[in-house]
C-alpha positions as CSV (number, residue, x, y, z in Angstrom):
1,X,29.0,1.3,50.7
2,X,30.7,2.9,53.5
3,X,32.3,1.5,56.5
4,X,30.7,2.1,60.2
5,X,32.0,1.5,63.8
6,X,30.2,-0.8,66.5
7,X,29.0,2.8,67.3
8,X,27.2,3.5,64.5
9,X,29.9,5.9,63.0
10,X,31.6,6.1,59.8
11,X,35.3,5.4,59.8
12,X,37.5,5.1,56.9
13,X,37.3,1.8,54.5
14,X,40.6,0.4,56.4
15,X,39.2,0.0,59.1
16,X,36.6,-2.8,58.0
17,X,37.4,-6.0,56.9
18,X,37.5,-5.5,52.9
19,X,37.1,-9.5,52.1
20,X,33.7,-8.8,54.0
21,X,32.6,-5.8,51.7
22,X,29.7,-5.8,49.7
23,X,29.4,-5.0,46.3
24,X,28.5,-1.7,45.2
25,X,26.0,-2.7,42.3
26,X,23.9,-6.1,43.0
27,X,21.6,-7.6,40.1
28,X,17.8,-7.6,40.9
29,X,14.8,-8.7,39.4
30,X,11.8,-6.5,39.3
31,X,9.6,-9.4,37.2
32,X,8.6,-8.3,33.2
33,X,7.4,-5.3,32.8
34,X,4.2,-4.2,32.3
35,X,3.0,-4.1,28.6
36,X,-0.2,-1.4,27.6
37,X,-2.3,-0.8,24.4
38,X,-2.1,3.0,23.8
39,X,-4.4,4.7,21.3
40,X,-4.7,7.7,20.0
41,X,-8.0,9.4,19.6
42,X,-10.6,8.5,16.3
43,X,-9.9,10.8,13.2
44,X,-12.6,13.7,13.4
45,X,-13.7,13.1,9.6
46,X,-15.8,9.9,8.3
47,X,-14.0,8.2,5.4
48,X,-17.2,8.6,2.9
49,X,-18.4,12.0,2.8
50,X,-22.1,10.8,2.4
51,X,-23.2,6.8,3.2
52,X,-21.1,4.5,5.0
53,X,-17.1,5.0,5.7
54,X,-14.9,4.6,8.7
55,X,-13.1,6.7,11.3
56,X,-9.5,5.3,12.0
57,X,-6.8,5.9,14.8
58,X,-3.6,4.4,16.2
59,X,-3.5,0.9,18.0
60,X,-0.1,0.6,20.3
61,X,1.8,-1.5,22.2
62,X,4.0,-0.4,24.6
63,X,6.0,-1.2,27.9
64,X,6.5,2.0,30.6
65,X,4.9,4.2,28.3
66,X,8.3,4.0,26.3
67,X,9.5,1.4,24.0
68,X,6.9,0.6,21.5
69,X,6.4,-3.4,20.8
70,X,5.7,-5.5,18.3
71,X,1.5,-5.3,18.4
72,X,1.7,-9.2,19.4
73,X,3.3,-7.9,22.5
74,X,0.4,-6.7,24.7
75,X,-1.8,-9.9,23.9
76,X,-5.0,-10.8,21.9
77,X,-7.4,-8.4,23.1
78,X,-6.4,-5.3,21.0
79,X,-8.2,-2.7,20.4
80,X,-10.0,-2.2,16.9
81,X,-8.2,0.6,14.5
82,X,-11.4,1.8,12.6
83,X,-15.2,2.5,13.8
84,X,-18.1,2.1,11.2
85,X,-19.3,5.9,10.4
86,X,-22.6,7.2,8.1
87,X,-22.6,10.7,6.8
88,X,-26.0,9.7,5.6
89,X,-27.5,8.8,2.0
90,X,-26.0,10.3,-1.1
91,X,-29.4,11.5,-2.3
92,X,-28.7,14.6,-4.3
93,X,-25.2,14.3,-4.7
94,X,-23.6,16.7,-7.7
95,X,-20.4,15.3,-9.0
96,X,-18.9,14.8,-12.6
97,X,-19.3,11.7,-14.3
98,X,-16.7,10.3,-16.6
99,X,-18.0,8.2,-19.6
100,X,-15.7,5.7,-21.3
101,X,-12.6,6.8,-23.6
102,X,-12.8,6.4,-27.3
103,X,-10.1,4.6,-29.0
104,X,-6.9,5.8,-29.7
105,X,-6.6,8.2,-33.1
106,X,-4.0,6.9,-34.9
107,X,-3.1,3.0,-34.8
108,X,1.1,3.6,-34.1
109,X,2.7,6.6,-32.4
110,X,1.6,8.6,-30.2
111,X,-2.3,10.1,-30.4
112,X,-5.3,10.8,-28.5
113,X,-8.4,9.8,-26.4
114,X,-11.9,11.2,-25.9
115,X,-14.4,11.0,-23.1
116,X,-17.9,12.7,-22.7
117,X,-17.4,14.3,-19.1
118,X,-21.3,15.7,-17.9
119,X,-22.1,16.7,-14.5
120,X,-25.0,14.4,-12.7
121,X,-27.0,14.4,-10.0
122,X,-27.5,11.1,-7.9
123,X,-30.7,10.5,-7.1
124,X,-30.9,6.5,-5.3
125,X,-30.9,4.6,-8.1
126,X,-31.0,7.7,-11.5
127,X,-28.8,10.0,-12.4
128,X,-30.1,13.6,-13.1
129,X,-28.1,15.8,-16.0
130,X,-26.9,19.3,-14.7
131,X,-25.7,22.6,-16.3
132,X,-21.5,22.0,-16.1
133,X,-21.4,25.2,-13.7
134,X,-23.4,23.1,-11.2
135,X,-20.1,20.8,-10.7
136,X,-18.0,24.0,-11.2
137,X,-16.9,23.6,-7.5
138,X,-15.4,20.3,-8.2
139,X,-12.2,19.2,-10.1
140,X,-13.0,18.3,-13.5
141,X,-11.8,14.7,-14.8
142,X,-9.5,15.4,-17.9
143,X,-11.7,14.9,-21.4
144,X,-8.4,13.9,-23.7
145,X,-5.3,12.3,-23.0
146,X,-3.0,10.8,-25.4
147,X,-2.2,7.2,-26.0
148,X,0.4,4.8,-27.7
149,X,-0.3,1.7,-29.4
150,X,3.0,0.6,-30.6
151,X,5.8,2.1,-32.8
152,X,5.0,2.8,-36.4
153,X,7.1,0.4,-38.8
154,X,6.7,-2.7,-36.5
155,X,5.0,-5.9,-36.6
């Protein structure tokens, strides 16, 4: 705020009536501020990699492209987080398939588990037996683990 003569020019602040002066910071009201959904782009990979899975991305609300909000924030009408995707059928898929463990070796302490581990084919609704170094490529599911019924001596 400076202080100006009937001339237009600026003269010191003793010169002006200083009951009259206005303040130097005023409160104002520029109404609520404007509130945005923000997304990023969709993931580039399906969830499934053959048949039916989903791309995702990020759903945000947000006022002046700064402070995020809680998602009720920008209204009803968000945007969805995931997209239906289809890498196609799984015909001909090669993957290992785990049978079911066997019981556990010993009835107290610590023993041990078995499962048959083959690698298959799927084929719609069969399963085709392969050579093992046709799943090679993939991580094989472990055949033994151990288990633990209970301590031996108790009841």
């Amino acid at each position: 705020v400076k202080c100006v003569s009937n001339l237009g020019d600026v003269v010191d602040d003793e010169e002006c009536n200083m009951k009259l002066r206005p303040n130097d910071i005023e409160n104002c009201d520029m109404g609520p501020c404007a509130k945005s959904w923000f997304l990023t782009e969709w993931s580039d990979r399906c969830s499934a990699e053959c048949g039916s899975g989903v791309r995702t991305r990020s759903v945000v609300c947000m006022t002046n492209h700064i402070s995020s909000l809680p998602l009720e924030g920008c209204g009803h009408n968000r945007p969805t987080e995931s997209t239906p995707c289809d890498n196609g059928p799984c015909l001909g898929k090669v993957e290992w398939f785990a049978g079911s463990w066997t019981q556990c070796s010993v009835e107290c302490g610590s023993g041990s588990q078995q499962r048959e581990i083959i690698c298959i084919r799927k084929m719609e609704n069969q399963f085709e037996m392969l050579n093992p170094h046709e799943c090679a490529f993939l991580q094989r599911p472990p055949r033994q683990q151990t288990c633990y019924l209970k301590p031996c001596g108790a009841k």
